[in-house]
DOBA-836125 format. One record per atom (N, C-alpha, C): residue in one letter; x, y, z. Coordinates in steps of 0.02 Angstrom, whole numbers, always signed. Layout:
// residues N
[r A; [X; Y; Z]]
...
// end
This chain:
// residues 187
[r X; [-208; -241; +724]]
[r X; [-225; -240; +654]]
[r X; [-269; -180; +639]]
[r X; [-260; -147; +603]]
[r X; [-305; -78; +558]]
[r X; [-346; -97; +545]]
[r X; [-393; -44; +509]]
[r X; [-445; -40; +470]]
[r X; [-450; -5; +412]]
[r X; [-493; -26; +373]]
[r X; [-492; +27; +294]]
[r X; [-565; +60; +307]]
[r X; [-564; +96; +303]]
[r X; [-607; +178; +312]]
[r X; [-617; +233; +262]]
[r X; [-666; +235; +251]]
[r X; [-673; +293; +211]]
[r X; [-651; +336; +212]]
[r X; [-634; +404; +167]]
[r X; [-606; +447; +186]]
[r X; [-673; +509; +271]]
[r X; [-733; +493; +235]]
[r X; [-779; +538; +302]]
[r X; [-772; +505; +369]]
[r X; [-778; +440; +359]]
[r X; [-766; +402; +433]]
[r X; [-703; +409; +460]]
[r X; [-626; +416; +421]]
[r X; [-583; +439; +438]]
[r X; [-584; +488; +462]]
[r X; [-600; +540; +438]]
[r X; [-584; +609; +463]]
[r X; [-624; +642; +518]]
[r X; [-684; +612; +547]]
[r X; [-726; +593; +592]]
[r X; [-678; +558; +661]]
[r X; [-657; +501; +649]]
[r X; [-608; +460; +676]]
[r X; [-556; +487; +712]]
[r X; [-522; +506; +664]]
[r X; [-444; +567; +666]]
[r X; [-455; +604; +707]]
[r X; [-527; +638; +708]]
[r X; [-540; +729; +727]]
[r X; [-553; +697; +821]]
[r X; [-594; +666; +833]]
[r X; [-587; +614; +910]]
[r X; [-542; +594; +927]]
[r X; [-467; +590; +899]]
[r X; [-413; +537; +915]]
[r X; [-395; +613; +931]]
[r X; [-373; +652; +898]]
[r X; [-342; +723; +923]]
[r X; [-352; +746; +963]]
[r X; [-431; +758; +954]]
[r X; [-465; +788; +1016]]
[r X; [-440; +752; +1090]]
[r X; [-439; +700; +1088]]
[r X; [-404; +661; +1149]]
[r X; [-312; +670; +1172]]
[r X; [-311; +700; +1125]]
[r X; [-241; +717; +1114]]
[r X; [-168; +656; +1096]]
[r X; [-198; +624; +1050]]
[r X; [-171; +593; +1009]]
[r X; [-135; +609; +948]]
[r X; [-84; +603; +951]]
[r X; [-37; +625; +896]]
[r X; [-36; +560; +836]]
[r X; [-43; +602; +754]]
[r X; [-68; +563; +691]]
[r X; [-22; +576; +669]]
[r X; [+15; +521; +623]]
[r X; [+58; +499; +582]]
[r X; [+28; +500; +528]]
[r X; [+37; +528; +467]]
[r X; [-3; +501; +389]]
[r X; [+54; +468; +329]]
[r X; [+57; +420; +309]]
[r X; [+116; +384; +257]]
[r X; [+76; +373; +203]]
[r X; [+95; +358; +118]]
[r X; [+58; +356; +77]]
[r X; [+87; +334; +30]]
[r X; [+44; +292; -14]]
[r X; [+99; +260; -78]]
[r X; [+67; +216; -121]]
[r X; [+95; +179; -167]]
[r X; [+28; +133; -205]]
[r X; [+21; +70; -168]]
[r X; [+101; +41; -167]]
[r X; [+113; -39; -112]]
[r X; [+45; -91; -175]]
[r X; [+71; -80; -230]]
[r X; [+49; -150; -274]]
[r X; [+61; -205; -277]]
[r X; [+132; -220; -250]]
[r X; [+164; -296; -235]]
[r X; [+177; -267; -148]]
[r X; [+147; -289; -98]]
[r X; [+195; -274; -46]]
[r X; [+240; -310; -30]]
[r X; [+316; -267; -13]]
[r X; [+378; -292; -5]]
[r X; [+413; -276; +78]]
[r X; [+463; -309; +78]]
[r X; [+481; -287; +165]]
[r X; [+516; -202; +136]]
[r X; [+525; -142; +117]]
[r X; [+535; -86; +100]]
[r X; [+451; -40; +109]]
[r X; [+409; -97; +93]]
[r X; [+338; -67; +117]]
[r X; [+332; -82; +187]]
[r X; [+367; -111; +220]]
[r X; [+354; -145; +299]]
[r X; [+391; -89; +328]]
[r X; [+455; -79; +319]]
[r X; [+508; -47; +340]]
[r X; [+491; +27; +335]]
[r X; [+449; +37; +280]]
[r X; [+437; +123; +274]]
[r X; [+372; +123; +340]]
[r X; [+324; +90; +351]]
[r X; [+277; +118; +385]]
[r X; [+306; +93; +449]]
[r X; [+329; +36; +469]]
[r X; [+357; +39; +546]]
[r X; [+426; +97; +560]]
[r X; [+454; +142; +501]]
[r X; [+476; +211; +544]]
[r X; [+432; +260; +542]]
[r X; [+373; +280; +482]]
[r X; [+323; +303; +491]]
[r X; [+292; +301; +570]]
[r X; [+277; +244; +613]]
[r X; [+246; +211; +662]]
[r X; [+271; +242; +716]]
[r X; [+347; +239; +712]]
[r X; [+410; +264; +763]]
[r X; [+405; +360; +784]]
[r X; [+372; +383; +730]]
[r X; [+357; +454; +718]]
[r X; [+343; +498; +764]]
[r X; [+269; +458; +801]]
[r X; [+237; +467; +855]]
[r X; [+242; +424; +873]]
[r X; [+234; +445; +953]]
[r X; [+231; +386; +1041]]
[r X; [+216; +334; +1012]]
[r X; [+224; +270; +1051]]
[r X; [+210; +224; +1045]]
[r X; [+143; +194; +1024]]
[r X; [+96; +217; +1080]]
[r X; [-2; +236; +1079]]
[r X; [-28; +264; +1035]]
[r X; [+23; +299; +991]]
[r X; [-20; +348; +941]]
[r X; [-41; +322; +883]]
[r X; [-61; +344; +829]]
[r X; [-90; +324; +768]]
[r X; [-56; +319; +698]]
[r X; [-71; +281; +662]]
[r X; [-30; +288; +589]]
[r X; [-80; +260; +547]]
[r X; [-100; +313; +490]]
[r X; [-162; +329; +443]]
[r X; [-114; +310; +379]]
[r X; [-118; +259; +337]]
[r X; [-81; +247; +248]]
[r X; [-119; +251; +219]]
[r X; [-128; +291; +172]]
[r X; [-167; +325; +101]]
[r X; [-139; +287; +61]]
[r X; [-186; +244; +30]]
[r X; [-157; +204; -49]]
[r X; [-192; +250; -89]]
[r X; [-156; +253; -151]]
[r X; [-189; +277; -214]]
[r X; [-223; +220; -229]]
[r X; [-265; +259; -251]]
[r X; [-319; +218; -306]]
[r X; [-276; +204; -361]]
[r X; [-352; +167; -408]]
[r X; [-329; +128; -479]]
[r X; [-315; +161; -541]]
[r X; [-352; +230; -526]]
[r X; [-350; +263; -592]]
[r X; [-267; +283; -585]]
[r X; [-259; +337; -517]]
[r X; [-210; +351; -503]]
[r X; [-140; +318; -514]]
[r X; [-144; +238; -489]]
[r X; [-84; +201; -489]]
[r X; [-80; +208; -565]]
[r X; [-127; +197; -616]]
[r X; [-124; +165; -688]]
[r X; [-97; +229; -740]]
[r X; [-100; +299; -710]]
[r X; [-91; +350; -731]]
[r X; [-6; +380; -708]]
[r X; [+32; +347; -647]]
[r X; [+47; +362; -625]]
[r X; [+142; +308; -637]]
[r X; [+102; +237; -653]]
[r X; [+153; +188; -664]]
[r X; [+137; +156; -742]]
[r X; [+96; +194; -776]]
[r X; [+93; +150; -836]]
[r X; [+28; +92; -830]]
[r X; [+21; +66; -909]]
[r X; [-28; +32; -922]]
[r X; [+9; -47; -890]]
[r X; [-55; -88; -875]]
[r X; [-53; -154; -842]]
[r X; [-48; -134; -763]]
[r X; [-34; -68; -743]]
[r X; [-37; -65; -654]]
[r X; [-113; -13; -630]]
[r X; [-123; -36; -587]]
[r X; [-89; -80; -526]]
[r X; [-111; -163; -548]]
[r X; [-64; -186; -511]]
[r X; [-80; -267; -531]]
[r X; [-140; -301; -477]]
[r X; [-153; -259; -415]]
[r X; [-212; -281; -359]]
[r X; [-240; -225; -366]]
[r X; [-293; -240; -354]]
[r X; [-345; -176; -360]]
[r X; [-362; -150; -296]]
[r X; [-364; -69; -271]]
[r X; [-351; -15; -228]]
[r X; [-382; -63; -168]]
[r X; [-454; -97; -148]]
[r X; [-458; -99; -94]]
[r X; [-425; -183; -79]]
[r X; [-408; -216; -128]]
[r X; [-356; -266; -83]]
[r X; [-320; -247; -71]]
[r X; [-274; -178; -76]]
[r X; [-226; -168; -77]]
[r X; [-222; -142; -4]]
[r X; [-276; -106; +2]]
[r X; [-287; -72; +68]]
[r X; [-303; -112; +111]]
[r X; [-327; -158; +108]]
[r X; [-359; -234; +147]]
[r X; [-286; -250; +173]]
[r X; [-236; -268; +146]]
[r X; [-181; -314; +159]]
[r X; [-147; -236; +197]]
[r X; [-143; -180; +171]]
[r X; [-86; -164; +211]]
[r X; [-137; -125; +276]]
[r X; [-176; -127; +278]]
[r X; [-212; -109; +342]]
[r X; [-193; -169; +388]]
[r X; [-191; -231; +383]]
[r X; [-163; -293; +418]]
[r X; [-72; -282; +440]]
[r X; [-56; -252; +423]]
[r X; [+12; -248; +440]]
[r X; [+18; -221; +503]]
[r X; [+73; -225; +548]]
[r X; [+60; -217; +627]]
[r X; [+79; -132; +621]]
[r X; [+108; -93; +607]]
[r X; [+116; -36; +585]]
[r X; [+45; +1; +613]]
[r X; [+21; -17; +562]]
[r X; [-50; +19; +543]]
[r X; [-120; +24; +583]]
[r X; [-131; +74; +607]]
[r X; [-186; +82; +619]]
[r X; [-260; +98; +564]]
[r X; [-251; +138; +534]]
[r X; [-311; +142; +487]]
[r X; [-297; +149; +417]]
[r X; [-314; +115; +350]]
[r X; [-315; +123; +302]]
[r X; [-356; +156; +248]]
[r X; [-339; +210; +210]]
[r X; [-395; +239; +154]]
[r X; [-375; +243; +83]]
[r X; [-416; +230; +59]]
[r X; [-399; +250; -23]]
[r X; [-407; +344; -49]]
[r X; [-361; +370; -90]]
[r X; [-380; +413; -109]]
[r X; [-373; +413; -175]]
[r X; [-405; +458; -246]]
[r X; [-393; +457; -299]]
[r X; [-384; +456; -338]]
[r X; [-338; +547; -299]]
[r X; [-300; +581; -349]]
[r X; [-221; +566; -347]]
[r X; [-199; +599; -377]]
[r X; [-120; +571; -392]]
[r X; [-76; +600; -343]]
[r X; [-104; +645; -293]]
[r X; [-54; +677; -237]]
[r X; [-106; +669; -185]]
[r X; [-99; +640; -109]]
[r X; [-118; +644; -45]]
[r X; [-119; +748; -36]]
[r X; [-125; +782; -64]]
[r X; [-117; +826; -23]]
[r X; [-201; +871; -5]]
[r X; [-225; +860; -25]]
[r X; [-305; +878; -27]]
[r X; [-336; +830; +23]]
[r X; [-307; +754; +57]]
[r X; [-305; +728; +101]]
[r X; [-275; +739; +169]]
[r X; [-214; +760; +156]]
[r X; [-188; +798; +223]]
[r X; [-224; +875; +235]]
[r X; [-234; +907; +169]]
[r X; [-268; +961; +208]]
[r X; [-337; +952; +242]]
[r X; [-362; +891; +230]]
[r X; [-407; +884; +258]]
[r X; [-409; +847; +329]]
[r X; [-371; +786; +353]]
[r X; [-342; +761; +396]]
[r X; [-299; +789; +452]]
[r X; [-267; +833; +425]]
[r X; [-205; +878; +436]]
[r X; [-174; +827; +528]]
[r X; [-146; +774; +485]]
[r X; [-98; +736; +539]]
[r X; [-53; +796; +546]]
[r X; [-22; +757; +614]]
[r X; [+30; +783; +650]]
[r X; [+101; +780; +601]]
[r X; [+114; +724; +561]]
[r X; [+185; +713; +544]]
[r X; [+160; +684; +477]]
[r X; [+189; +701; +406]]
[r X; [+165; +687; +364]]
[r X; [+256; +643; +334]]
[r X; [+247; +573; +321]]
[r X; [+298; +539; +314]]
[r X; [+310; +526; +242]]
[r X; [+382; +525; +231]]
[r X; [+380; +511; +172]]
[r X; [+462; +471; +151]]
[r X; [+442; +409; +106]]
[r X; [+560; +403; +100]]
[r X; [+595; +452; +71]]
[r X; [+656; +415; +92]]
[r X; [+716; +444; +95]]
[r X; [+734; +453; +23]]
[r X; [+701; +436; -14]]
[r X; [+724; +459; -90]]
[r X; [+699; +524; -113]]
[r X; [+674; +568; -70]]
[r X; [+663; +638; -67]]
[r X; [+723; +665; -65]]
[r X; [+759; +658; -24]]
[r X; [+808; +696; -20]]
[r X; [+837; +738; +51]]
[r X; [+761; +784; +57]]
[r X; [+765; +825; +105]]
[r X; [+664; +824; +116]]
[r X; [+651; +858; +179]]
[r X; [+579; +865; +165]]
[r X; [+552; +902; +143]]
[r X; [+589; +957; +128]]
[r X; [+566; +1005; +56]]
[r X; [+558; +995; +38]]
[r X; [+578; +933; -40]]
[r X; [+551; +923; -66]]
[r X; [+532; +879; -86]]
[r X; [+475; +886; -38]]
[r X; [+411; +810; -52]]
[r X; [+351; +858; -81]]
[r X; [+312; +850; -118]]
[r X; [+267; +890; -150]]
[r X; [+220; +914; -97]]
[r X; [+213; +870; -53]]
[r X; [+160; +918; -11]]
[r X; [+183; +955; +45]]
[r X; [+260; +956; +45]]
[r X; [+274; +994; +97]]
[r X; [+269; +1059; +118]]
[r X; [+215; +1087; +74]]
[r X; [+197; +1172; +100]]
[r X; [+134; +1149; +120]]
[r X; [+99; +1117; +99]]
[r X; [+19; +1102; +121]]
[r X; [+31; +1071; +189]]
[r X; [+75; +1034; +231]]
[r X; [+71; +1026; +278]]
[r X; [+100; +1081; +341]]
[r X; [+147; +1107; +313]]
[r X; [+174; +1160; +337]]
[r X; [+127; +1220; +357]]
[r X; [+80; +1215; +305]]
[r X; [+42; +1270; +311]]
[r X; [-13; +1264; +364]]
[r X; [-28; +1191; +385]]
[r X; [-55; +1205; +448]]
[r X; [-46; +1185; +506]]
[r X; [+18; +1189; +495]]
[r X; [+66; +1174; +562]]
[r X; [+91; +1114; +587]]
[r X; [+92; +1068; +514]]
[r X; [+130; +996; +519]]
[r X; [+197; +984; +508]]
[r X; [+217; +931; +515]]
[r X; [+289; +921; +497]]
[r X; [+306; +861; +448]]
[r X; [+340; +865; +423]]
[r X; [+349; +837; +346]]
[r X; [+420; +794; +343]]
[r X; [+441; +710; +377]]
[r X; [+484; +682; +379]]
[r X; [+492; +635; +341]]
[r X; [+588; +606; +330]]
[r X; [+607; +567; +288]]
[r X; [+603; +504; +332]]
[r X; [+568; +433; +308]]
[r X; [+581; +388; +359]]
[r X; [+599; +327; +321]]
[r X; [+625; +277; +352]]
[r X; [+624; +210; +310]]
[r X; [+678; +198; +275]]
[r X; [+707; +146; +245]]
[r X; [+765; +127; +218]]
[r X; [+792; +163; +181]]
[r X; [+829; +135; +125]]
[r X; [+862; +175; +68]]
[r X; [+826; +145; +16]]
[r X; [+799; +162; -38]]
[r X; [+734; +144; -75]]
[r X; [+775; +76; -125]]
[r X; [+805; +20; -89]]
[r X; [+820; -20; -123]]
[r X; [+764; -84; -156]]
[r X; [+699; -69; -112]]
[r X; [+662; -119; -146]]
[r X; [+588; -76; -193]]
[r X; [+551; -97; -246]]
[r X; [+533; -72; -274]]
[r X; [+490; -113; -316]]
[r X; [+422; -101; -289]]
[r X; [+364; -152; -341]]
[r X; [+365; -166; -430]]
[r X; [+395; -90; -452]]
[r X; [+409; -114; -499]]
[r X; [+489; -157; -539]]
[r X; [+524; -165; -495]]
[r X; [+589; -219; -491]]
[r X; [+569; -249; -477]]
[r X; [+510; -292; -452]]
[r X; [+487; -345; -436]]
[r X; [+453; -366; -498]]
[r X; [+407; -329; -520]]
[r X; [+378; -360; -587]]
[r X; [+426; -362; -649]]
[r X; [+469; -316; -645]]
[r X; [+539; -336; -699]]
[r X; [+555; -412; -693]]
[r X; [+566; -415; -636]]
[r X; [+610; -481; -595]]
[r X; [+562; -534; -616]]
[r X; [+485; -538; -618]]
[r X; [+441; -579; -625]]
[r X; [+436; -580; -705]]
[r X; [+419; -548; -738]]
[r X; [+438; -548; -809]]
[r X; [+489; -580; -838]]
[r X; [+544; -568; -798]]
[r X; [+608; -620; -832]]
[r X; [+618; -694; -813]]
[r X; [+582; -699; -775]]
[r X; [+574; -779; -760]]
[r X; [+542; -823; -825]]
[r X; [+622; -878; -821]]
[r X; [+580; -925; -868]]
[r X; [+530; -957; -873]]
[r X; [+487; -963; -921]]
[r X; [+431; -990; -906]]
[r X; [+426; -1073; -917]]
[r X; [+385; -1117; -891]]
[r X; [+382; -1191; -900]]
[r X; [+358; -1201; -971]]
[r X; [+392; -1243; -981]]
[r X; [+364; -1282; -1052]]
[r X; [+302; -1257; -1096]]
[r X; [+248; -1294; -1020]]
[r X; [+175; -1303; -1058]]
[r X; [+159; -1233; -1050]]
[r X; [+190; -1162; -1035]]
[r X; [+156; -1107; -1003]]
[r X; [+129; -1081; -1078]]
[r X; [+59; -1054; -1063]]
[r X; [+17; -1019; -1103]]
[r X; [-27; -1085; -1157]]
[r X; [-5; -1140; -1130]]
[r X; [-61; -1175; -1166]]
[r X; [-114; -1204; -1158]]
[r X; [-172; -1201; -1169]]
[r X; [-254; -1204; -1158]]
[r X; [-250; -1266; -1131]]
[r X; [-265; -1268; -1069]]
[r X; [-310; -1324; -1031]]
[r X; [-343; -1370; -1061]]
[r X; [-365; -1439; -1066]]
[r X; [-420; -1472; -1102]]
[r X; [-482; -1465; -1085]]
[r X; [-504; -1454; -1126]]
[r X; [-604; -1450; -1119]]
[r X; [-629; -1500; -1091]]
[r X; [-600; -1577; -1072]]
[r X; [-619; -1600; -1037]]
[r X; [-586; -1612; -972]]
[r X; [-618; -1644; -940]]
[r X; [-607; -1630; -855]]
[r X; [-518; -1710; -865]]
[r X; [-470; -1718; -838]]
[r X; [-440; -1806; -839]]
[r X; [-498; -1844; -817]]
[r X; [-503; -1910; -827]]
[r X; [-536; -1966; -802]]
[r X; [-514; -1997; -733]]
[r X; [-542; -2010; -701]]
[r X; [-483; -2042; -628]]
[r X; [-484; -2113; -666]]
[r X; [-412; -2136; -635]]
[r X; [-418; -2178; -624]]
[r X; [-446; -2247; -609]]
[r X; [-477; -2293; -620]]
[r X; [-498; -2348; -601]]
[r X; [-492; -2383; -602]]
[r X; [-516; -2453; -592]]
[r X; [-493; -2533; -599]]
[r X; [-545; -2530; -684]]
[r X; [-589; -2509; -699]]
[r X; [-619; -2515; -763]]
[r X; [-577; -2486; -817]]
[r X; [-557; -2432; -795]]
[r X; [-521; -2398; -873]]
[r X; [-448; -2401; -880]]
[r X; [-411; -2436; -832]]
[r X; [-349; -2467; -818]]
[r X; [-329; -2529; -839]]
[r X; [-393; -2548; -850]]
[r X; [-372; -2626; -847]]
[r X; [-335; -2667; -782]]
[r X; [-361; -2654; -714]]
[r X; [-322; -2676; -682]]
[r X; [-378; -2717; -624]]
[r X; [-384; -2761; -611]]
[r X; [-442; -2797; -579]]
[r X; [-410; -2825; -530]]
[r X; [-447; -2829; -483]]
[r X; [-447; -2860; -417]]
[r X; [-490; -2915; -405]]
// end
């Protein structure tokens, strides 16, 4: 199981794991609902480097996600978010960043393999693929075919019918239990 880390304690962290000669994986994304497409992207992320080695996931922050997907997101806020996917077996360490691109994070980190899906295309063009390049990283497509998607999930949740009583106010008072007094039922 991971940890969520600051970005200084990370890069502190990172700079000792190298030094030992440990090879760093970095993956990154919002993961507001996590889905098995969030499982599946960081266990080929994981696959990147050796077995022993490391894998660092950058969540965006809140401003970021909310700027990034529209008003009402993110629906969990940045460090549960990082809480839960730092728990995933994948993962070694979790951080929040946020701005709207990891790349001021990798230049600072500067992992070995900077991961990203297959809905790129190619690794050209992933936005930070000159910033990693530039200091001698490598920039891969990993993980499914981008069929699952947090926000198809909240579509999907939105269209669900709702129950009867949904959206109507609770009573101000607490029910009564039961009893043999207010039942009328004696023993």
């Amino acid at each position: 199981m991971g940890i969520v880390l600051s970005q200084a304690q990370l890069a502190v962290r990172l700079a000792e794991l190298a030094a030992a000669g440990r090879r760093i994986a970095f993956a990154n994304g919002h993961f507001d609902l996590l889905h098995v497409g969030h499982l599946r992207y960081l266990r080929a992320a994981k696959s990147e480097v050796d077995e022993a080695d490391v894998l660092v996931v950058a969540i965006n922050g809140d401003a970021s996600v909310a700027r990034r997907k529209g008003p009402g997101r993110p629906l969990v806020p940045a460090a549960e978010r990082a809480e839960l996917v730092a728990a995933l077996e994948p993962v070694d360490f979790a951080v929040i960043f946020e701005e709207d691109s990891p790349a001021a994070l990798l230049a600072r980190l500067r992992p070995d393999v900077h991961c990203k899906g297959p809905d790129y295309g190619s690794p050209e063009r992933v936005p930070e693929y000159e910033v990693v390049r530039a200091y001698g990283g490598r920039t891969v497509l990993v993980g499914d075919p981008k069929d699952h998607a947090t926000s198809d999930l909240v579509g999907r949740i939105r269209r669900l019918p709702q129950p009867p009583d949904a959206g109507r106010a609770a009573p101000d008072t607490p029910e009564t239990p039961e009893t043999p007094e207010n039942t009328g039922v004696h023993r």
